[in-house]
N, C-alpha and C positions, 0 to 999 in steps of 0.2 A: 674567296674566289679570285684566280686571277687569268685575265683574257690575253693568250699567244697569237702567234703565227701560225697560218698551214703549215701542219708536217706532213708531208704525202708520202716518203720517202718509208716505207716499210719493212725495208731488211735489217735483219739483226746485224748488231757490231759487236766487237771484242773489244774492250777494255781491261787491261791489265789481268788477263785472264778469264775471265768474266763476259759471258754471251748476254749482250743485251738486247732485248727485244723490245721496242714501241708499242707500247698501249696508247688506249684511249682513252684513259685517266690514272693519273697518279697524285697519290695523298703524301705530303711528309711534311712532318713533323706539323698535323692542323693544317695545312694548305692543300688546297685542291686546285691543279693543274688540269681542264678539261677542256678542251675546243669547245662543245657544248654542250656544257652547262649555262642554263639560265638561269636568273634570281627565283622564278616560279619555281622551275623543276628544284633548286635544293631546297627550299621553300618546302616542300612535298617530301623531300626525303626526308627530311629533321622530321615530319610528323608522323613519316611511314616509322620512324627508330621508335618513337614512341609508344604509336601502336604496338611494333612488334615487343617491345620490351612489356608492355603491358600485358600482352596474352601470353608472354611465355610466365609470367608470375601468375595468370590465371591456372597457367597446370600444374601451378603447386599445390598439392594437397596435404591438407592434414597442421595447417598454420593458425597459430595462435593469431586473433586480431591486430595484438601489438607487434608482433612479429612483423606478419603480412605489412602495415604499418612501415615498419621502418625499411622493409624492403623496397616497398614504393617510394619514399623519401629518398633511396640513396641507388634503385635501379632505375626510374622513372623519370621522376623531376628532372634529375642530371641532364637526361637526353633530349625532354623537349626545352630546356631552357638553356642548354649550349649558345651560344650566341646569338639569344634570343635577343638585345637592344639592337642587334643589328640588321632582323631578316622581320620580328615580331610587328615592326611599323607598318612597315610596305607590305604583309603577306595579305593573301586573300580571305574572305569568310570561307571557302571550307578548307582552307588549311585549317582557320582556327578552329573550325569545325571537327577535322580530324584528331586537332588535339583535346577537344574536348571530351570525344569520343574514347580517345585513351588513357583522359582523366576517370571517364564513367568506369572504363573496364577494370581499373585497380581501386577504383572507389567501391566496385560491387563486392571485387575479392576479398575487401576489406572488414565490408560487414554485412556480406550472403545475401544483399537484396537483389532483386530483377533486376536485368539491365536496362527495360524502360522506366527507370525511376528518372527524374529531376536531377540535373548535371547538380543543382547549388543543394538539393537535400541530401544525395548520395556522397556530395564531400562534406557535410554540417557533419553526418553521421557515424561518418569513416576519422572526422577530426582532422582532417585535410584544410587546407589552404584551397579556395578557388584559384585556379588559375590565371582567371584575366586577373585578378588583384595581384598574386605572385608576379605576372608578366610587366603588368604593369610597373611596379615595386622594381626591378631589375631595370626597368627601360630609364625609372625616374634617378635610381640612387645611380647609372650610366651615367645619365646626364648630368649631376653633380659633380661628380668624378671632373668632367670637363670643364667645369666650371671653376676647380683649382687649378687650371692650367694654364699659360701664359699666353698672350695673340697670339704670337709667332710659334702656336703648336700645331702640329701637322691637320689635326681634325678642326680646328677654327679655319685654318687655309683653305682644306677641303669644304667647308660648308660656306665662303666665300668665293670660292671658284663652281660648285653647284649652284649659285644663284646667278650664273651668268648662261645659266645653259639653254634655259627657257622653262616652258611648261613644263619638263619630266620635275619628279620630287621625289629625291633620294631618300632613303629610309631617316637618316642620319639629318636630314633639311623638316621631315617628317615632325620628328621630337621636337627640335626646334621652337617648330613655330606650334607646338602643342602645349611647350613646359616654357621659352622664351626667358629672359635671364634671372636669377634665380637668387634674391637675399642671405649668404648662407649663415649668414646669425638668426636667422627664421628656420631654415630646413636643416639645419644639423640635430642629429638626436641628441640629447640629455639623456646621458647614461643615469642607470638610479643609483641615488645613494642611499644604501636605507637607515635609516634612525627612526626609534621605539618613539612614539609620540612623547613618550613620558619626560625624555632626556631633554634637559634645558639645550637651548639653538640658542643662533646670534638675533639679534633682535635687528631684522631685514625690513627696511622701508622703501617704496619702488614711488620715486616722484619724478616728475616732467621737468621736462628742460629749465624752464624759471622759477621752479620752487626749487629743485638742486642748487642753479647758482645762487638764491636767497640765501638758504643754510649752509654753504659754502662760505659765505661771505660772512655770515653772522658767527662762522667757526674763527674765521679769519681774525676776527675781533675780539674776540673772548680767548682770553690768555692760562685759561683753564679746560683749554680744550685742544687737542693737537686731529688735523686732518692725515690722514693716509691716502693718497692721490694713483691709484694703478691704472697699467694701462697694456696692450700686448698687441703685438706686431707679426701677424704671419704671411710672407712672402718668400716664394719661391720655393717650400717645400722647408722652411724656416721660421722659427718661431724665437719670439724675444720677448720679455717682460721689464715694466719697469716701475719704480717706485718713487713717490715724487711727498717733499714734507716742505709747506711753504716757511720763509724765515720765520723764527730765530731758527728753526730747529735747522733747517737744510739739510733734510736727507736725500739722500740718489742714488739711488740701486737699478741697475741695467745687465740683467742676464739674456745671455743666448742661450736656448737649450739643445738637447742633441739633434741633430738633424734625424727627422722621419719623415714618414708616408702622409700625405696631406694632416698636417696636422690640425687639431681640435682646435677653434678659437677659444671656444667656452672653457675647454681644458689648460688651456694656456692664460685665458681669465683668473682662473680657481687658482692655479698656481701661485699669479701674481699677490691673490689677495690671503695664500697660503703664508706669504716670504711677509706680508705686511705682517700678519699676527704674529711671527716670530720674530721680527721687529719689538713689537709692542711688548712681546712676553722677556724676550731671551738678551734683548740689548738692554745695558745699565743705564744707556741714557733715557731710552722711551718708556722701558718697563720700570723706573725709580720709583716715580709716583702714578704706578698703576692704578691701583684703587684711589685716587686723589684727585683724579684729571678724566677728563671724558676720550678718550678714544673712538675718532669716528673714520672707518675705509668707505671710497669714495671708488662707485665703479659707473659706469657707461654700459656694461653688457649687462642689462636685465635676463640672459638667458643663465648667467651667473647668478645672481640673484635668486632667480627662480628656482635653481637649483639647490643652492642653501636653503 
């Protein structure tokens, strides 16, 4: 949405051939230009798209369940979840009412029950997603998203300059103070990796803080044992790894890797503790006496861990 000036001024103009005439609202490219509009009324229309997209799959006839199914996934969802972290906070119950409603009506299409059935049985049945979980899911992994981002980004500014305003509470002020700052070595997902039970793993021990530096140190000591020290670094949409081997051996490995889109910590973990094993395996020096010596990597992200 963005709020102009009176235009009162109503006659058409020419521009390079071209008769222009002033409307009352104009869309490009995603932006809506309207005197009046208010946060309520597009509030209302996002859920009128829904509705309407809903009932026009309701007059499809003659669809298979899975069909009808992915119809709704890729006609529906779309429209009520358009820029739903940003209007979903602040809207009213029957907005969300509206859309629940037009959850029910492609749930029913879905799998031919009455449409006074139960919003949460008519989607268990159809194998749909509830909604407020979906919304919810969208507003949260939103909020993350910002949470890779540096102070000085536009939407940290904005949610500092809405706390000066007073009582009103932006949508955006909304999440905020619902999700508040956010560990993201806790809320990142762990992609799966799968292995057959059967297949021998690394032999993964998860200890607190003073039993690591105990066996740390009792590694230190014992000259039959080499420590692998990782560690990784994501800033600014940057990622670095690095490898650290206490004397005599003195190893030191520090890569950067390619710059992407908020990158994985945990991913950037596994890496590091990637580059150790091939240390251990493919160098002459560390892998000489492989079988002879105890090799032990040494990490700090238990989400790494957990994942092996």
């Amino acid at each position: 949405m963005a709020f102009v000036d009176d235009f009162t001024d109503e006659n058409s103009i020419r521009f390079q051939g071209l008769t222009i005439t002033p409307k009352q609202e104009v869309k490009l490219l995603g932006l809506i230009l309207d005197q009046r509009l208010t946060f309520h009324s597009h509030t209302a229309r996002a859920a009128k798209q829904g509705e309407k997209a809903a009932l026009a799959l309701r007059r499809l006839q003659g669809l298979r369940p899975k069909a009808a199914r992915q119809l709704f996934i890729a006609t529906i969802t779309p429209v009520t979840d358009y820029g739903a972290p940003v209007w979903v906070p602040g809207s009213s119950m029957h907005v969300q009412g509206r859309i629940n409603q037009a959850m029910k009506i492609g749930a029913a299409t879905v799998t031919g029950m009455f449409s006074s059935a139960a919003l949460p049985a008519a989607m268990v049945e159809a194998g749909l997603e509830l909604p407020q979980d979906r919304l919810h899911e969208l507003i949260r992994r939103n909020w993350l998203r910002l949470q890779y981002k540096p102070l000085h980004h536009v939407s940290w500014s904005l949610i500092h300059r809405l706390d000066q305003i007073g009582s009103y509470q932006s949508p955006l002020e909304i999440t905020a103070a619902r999700y508040g700052p956010m560990d993201l070595e806790e809320v990142d997902p762990i992609p799966a990796f799968t292995k057959p039970p059967w297949q021998p793993g690394p032999n993964i021990l998860l200890q607190n803080k003073y039993e690591a530096i105990r066996v740390a140190e009792s590694i230190a000591n014992n000259p039959d044992s080499i420590a692998f020290y990782t560690d990784r670094l994501v800033r600014h949409q940057r990622a670095g790894l690095g490898i650290f081997t206490p004397p005599p051996f003195g190893l030191q490995v520090s890569t950067t890797l390619n710059r992407g889109v908020n990158p994985d910590p945990t991913q950037v973990e596994l890496k590091a503790i990637l580059a150790a094993l091939y240390a251990i395996i493919k160098d002459p020096v560390y892998g000489l006496r492989f079988g002879l010596i105890k090799h032990l990597i040494v990490t700090d992200s238990k989400r790494a861990l957990r994942t092996l």
